[in-house]
PLY file of the C-alpha trace (Angstrom):
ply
format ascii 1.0
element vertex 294
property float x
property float y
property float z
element edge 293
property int vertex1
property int vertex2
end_header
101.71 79.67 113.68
102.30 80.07 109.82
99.07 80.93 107.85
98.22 78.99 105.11
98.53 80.67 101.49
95.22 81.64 99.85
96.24 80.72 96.12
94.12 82.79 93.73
95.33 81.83 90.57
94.19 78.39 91.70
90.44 79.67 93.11
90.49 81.74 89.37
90.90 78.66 87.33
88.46 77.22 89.22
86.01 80.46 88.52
87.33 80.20 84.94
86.50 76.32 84.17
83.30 76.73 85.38
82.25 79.61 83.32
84.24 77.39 80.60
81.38 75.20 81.00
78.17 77.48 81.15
79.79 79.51 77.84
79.80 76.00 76.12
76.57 75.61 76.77
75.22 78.59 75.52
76.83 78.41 72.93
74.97 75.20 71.76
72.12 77.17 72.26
73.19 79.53 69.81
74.03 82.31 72.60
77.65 83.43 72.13
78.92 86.13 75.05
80.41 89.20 73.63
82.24 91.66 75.88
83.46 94.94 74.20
86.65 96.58 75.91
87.21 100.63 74.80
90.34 102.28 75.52
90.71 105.47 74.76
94.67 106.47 74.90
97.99 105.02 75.30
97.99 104.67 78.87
100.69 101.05 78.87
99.32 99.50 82.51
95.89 100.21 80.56
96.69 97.95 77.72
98.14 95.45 79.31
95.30 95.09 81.42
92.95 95.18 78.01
95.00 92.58 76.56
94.71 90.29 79.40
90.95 90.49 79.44
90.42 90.05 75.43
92.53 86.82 76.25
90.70 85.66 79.03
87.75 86.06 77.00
88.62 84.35 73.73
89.73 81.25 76.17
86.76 80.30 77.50
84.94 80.56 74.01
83.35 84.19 74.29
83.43 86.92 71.57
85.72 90.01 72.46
86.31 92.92 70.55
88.65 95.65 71.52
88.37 99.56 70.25
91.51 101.69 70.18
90.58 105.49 70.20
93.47 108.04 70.28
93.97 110.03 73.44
92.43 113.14 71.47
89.20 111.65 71.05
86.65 114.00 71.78
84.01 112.93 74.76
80.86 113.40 72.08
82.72 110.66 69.86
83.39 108.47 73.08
79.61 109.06 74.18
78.25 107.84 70.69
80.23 104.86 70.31
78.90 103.75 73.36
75.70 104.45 72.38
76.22 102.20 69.40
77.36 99.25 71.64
74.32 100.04 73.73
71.85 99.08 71.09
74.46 96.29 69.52
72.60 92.77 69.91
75.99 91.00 70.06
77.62 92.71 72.83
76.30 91.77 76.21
79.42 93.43 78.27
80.87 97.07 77.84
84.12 98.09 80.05
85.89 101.59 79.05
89.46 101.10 80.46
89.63 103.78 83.02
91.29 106.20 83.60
89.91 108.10 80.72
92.42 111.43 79.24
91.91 114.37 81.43
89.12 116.28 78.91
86.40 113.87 79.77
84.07 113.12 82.45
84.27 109.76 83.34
81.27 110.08 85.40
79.18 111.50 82.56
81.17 108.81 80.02
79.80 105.81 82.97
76.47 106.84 83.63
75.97 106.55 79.28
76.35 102.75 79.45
73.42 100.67 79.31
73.21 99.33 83.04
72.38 95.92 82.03
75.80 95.93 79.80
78.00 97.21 82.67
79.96 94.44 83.49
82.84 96.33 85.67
79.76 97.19 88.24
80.12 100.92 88.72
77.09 102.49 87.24
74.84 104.36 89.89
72.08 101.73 88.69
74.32 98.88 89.51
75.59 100.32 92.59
72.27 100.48 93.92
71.36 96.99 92.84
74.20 96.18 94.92
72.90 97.89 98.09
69.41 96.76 97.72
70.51 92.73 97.04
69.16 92.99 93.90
71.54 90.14 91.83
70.48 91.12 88.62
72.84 93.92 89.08
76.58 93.55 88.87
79.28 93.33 91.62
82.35 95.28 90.97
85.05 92.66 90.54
87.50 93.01 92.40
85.11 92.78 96.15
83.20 90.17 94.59
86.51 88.72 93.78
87.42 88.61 97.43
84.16 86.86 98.30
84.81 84.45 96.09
88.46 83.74 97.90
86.92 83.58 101.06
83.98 81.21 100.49
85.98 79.19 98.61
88.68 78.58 101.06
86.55 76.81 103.41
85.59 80.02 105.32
81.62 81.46 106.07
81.73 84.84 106.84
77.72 84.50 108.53
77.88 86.30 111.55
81.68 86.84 111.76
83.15 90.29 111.97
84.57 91.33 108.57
86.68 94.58 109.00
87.18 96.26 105.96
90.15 99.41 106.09
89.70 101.29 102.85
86.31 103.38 101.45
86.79 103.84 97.97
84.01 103.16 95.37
86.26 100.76 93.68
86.63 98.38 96.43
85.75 99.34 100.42
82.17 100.11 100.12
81.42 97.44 97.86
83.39 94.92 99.84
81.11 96.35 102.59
78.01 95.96 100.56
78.19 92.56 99.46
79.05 90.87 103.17
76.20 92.74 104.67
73.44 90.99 102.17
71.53 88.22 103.98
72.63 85.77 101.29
74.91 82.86 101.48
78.77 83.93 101.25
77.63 87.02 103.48
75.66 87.64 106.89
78.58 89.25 108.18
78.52 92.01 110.95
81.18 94.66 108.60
83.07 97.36 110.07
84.81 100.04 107.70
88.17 102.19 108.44
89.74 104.84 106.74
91.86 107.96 107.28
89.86 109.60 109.96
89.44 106.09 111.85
90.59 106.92 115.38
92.54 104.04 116.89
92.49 101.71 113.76
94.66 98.92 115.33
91.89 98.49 118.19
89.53 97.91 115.38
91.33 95.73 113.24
92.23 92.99 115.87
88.77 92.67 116.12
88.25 91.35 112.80
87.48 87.89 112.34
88.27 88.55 108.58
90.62 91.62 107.62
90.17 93.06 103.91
93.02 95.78 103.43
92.56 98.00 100.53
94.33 101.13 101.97
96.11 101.43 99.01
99.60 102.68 100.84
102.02 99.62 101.02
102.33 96.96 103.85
100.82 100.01 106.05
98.89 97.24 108.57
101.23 95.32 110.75
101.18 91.84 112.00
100.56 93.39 115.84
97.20 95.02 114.00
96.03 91.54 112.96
93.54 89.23 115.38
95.50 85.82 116.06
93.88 83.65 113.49
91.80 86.26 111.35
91.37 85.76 107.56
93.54 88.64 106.05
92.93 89.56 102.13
95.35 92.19 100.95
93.73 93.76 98.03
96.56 96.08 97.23
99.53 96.08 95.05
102.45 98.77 95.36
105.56 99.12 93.40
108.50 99.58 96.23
111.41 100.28 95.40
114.46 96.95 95.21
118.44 97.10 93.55
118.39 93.80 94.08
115.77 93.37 91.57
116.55 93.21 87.89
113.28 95.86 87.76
114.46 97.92 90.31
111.63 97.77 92.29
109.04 94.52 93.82
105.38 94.32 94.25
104.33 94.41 98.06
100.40 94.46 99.13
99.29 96.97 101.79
99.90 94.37 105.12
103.33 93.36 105.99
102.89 89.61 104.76
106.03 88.69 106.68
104.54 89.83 109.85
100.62 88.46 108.87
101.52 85.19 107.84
102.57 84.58 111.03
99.30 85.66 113.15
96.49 85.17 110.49
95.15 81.88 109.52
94.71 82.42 106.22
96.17 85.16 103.59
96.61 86.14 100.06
99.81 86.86 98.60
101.22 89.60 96.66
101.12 89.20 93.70
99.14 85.79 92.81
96.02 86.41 95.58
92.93 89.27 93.93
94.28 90.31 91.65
93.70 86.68 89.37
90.13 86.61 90.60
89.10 90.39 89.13
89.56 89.48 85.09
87.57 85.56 85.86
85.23 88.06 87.53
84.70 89.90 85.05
84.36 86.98 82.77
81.30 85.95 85.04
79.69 89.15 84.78
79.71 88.80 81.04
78.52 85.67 81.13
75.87 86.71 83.56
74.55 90.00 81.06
74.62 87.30 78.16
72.28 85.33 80.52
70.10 87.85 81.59
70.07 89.86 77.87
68.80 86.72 76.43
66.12 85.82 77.96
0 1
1 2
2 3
3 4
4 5
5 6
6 7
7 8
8 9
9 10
10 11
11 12
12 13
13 14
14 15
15 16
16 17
17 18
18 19
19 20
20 21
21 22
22 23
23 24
24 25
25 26
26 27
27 28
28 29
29 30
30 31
31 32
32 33
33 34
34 35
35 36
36 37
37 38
38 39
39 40
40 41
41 42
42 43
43 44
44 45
45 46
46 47
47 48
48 49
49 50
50 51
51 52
52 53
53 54
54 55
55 56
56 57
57 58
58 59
59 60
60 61
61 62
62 63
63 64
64 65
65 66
66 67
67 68
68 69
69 70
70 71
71 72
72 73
73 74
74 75
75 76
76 77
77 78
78 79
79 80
80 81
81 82
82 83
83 84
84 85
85 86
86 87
87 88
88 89
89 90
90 91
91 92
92 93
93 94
94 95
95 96
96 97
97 98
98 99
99 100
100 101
101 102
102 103
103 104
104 105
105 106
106 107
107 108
108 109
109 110
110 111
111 112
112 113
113 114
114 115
115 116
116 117
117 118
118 119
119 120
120 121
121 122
122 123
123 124
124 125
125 126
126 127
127 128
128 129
129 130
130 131
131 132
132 133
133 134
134 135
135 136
136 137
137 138
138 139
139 140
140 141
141 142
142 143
143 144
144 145
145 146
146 147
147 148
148 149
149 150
150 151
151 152
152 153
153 154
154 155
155 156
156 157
157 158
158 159
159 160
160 161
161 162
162 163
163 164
164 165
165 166
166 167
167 168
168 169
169 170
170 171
171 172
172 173
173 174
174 175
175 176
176 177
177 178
178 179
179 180
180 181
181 182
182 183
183 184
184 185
185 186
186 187
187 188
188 189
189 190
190 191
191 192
192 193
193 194
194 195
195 196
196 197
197 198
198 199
199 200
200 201
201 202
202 203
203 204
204 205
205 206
206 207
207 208
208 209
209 210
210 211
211 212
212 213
213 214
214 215
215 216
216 217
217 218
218 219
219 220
220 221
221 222
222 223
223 224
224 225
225 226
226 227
227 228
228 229
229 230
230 231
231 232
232 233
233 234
234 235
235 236
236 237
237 238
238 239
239 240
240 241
241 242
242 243
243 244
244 245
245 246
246 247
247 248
248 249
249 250
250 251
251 252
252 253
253 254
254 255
255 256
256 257
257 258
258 259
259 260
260 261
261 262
262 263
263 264
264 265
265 266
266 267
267 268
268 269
269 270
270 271
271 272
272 273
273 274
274 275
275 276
276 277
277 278
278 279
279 280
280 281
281 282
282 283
283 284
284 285
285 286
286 287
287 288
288 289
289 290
290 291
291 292
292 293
């Protein structure tokens, strides 16, 4: 058995032409999203990641700004230009480009956003809209990016078992989170591993649906995967390749050569979540426009 390929550049144009739509709409109604990316520093993955998003954004007809601030920036100058975007009528999104130079608190820089303006979904406010089901609040991107892969394959997760190896804030819990609301897309009966999981291959073959955001590459095996499961590899590692021009190649954190031939379905690496997160974040925008507006 050969799985077949989850394509998420595909699934993201979908996300993206359909946001395409509801921005167009707004628009007419004199309603024009704004997001406002800060990045403080030079960091390069950083702004190449900003520059992606400001161009996601300006394609589907939304407003996006981007401020530059010099590594040196002191936290106090960071904290009141986000107090200006708080109170800015225009801007219905705020992201600041993590990480952040080592002299500030990112915690302390987060928890200044306006929740209803935190698009990346990683206030304390909109974590706990998360946990309570409370969709006003919003998702982090990347998990609800892998609901949105999974659903849209075809596949309901209601009353499946969804095993979930990772815990970070980022991505584990949330993934967690948003498959245990009773909503549709969700319903699923989630199990979570991580470094102090005893016996983690007993626990992963029992997953009807795999998410693998370890971050450690192609650490889960294709003996570690139940015949059949749905496997979504949320990581991306640089491993080192001289028979690359780069010197190295991306891998995920499961052995896809192994996997694709026990799951059903899998994303690759690169081209499976990591499309989805920037069209996710274009929804979230979209969605604080929405809900700012009304």
């Amino acid at each position: 058995m050969s799985a077949k390929i989850i394509d998420g550049n595909a699934i993201g144009k979908q996300v993206r032409e359909e946001l395409r739509a509801e921005v167009a709409d707004m628009r007419s109604r004199g309603i024009v999203p704004g997001l406002t990316v800060v990045l403080v520093g030079d960091d390069p993955a950083s702004q190449v990641y900003v520059r992606m998003k400001g161009k996601a954004a300006d394609e589907l007809g939304m407003k996006s700004g981007t401020i530059r601030l010099p590594a040196d920036t002191t936290e106090a100058d960071l904290l009141a230009l986000i107090d200006r975007l708080n109170a800015d009528r225009a801007v219905h999104g705020i992201l600041i480009q993590l990480p952040l130079p080592k002299h500030m608190n990112s915690q302390k820089v987060l928890l200044r956003m306006n929740p209803d303006k935190d698009v990346d979904g990683f206030h304390p406010v909109s974590v706990g809209r998360l946990v309570i089901g409370d969709r006003t609040g919003f998702r982090p991107c990347t998990p609800a990016g892998v609901q949105e892969l999974i659903v849209r394959s075809g596949v309901d997760p209601r009353g499946q078992h969804l095993v979930v190896v990772g815990r970070s804030l980022i991505v584990g819990r949330p993934v967690a989170n948003i498959f245990l609301q009773d909503a549709p897309g969700a319903n699923a009966t989630v199990t979570i591993c991580h470094t102090k999981t005893r016996d983690l291959t007993a626990i992963t073959r029992q997953g009807d649906i795999l998410v693998v955001a370890a971050g450690r590459p192609e650490v889960v095996r294709g003996d570690q995967i139940k015949p059949g499961a749905v496997v979504i590899d949320v990581g991306v590692n640089r491993v080192e390749d001289t028979t690359k021009e780069k010197g190295y190649r991306l891998v995920g954190d499961v052995k896809f050569s192994e996997a694709v031939e026990v799951a059903s379905l899998i994303t690759p690496v690169p081209g499976g979540v990591g499309p989805m997160t920037i069209a996710l974040l274009m929804k979230n925008t979209v969605q604080a426009a929405r809900q700012l507006s009304a």
